[in-house]
C-alpha positions in Angstrom: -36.9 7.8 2.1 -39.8 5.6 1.7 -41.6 4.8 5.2 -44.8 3.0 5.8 -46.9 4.7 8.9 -48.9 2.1 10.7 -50.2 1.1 14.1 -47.6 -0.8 16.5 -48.8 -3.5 18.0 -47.3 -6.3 21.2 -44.9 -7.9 18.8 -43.4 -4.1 18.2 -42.1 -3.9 21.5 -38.5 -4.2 20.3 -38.7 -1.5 17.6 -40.7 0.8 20.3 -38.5 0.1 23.8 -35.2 1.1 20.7 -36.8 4.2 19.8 -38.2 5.0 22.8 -35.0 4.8 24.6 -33.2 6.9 22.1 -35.7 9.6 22.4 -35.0 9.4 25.8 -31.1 9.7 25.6 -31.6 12.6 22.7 -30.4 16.2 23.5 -33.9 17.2 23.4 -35.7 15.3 25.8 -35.4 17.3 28.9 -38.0 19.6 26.9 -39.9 17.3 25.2 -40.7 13.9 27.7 -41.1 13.9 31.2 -40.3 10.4 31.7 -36.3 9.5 32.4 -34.2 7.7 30.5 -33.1 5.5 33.9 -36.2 4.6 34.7 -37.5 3.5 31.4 -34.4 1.2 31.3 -36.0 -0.6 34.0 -39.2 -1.5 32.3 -40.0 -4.9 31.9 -40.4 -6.8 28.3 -44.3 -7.0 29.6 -44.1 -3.2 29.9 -43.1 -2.9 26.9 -45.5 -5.1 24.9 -47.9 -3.3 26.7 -46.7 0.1 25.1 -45.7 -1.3 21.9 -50.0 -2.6 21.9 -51.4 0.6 22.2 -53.8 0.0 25.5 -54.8 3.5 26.4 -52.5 4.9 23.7 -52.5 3.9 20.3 -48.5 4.6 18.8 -48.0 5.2 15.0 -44.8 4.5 13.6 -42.6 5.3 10.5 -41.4 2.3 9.7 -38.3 1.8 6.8 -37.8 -1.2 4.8 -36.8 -3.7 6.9 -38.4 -2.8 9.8 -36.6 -0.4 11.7 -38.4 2.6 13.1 -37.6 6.2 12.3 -40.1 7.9 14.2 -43.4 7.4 16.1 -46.5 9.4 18.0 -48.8 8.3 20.3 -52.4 9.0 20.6 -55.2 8.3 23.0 -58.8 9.5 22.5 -61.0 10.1 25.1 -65.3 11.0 24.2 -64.7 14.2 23.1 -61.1 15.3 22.1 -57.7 13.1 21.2 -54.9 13.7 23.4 -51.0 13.6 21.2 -48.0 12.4 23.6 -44.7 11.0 23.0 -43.4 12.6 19.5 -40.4 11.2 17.9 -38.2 11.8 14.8 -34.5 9.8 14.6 -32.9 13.0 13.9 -31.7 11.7 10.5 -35.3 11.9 9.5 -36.3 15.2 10.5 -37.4 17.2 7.6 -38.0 14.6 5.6 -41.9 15.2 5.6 -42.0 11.9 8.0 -43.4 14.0 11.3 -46.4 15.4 9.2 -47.2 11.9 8.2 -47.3 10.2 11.7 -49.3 13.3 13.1 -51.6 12.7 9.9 -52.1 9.5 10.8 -53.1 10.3 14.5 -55.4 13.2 13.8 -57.5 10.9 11.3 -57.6 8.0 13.8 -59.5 11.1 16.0 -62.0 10.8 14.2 -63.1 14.1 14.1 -62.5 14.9 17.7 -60.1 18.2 19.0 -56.7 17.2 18.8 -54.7 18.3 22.0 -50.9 18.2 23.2 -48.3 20.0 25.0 -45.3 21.1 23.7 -42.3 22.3 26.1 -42.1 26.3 26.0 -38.1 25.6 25.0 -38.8 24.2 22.4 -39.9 26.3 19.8 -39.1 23.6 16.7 -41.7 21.6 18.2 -44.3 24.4 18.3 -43.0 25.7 15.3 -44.2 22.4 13.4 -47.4 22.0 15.0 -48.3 25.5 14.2 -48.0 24.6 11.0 -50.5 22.0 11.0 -53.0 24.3 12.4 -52.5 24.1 16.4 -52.9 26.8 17.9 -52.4 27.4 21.9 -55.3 27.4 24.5 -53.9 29.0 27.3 -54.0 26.2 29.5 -49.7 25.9 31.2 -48.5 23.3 32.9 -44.8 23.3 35.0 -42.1 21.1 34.6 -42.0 18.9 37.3 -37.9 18.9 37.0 -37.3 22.6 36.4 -40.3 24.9 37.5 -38.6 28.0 35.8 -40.1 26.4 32.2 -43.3 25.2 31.5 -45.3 23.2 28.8 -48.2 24.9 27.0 -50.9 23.2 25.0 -52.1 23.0 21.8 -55.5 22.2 20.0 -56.4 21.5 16.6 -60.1 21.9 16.6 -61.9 19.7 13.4 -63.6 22.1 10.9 -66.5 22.5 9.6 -68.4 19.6 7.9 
């Protein structure tokens, strides 16, 4: 597969509120998002431009020929450190080397800073992957505001020397 990673902007909100809503919907996303699939259905077009612009979080997708998206990542930087949220692979492009590129893309546009992000303790894929790209865990635990028996953990990626 060929994609092209690149920033969304306003005029993305289509291809963002489509793959947004199918992470949503996906097996996975009681342990990976924390906002519901219902409610996200009543967003307005305006909420979605919004999202699909980047203000406060800048999304990256993986875009195919022709425009569709296969996956995305948002990232929001803050003085010191850049926080990841909202991780998505269509499942058809998982493997495919796609996930490293979009979370390339968001560390770089850090700029340097500590990358951060939680990852749901169920779901070890997730940790698995970012593991592999150097994150390592902080300690820090947060509980799942639907299920207080699990829990998300974060990460860091802390920029080396030079």
């Amino acid at each position: 597969m060929v994609y092209t990673i690149r920033r969304s902007s306003r005029e993305d909100w289509r291809e963002f509120r489509t793959l947004r809503l199918a992470a949503l919907s996906d097996p996975v996303a009681p342990v990976a998002f924390f906002e519901p699939y219902e409610e996200a259905l009543q967003l307005t077009r305006v909420e979605w431009e919004r999202r699909a612009a980047g203000r406060g979080t800048v999304v990256f997708a993986g875009e195919l020929d022709g425009g569709a998206w296969a996956g995305m990542v948002g990232v929001c930087r803050e003085e010191r450190w850049a926080q990841v949220v909202g991780v998505y692979l269509l499942p058809e492009h998982r493997g495919t080397g796609l996930a490293a590129r979009l979370m390339g893309a968001a560390i770089d546009w850090a700029g340097g800073r500590e990358v951060r992000l939680r990852v749901h303790e169920a779901n070890a894929r997730a940790a698995r992957f970012y593991t592999s790209l150097g994150f390592r865990p902080t300690g820090v635990r947060d509980s799942d505001p639907d299920d207080l028996s699990f829990g998300a953990y974060e990460m860091v990626l802390r920029p080396g020397p030079g």
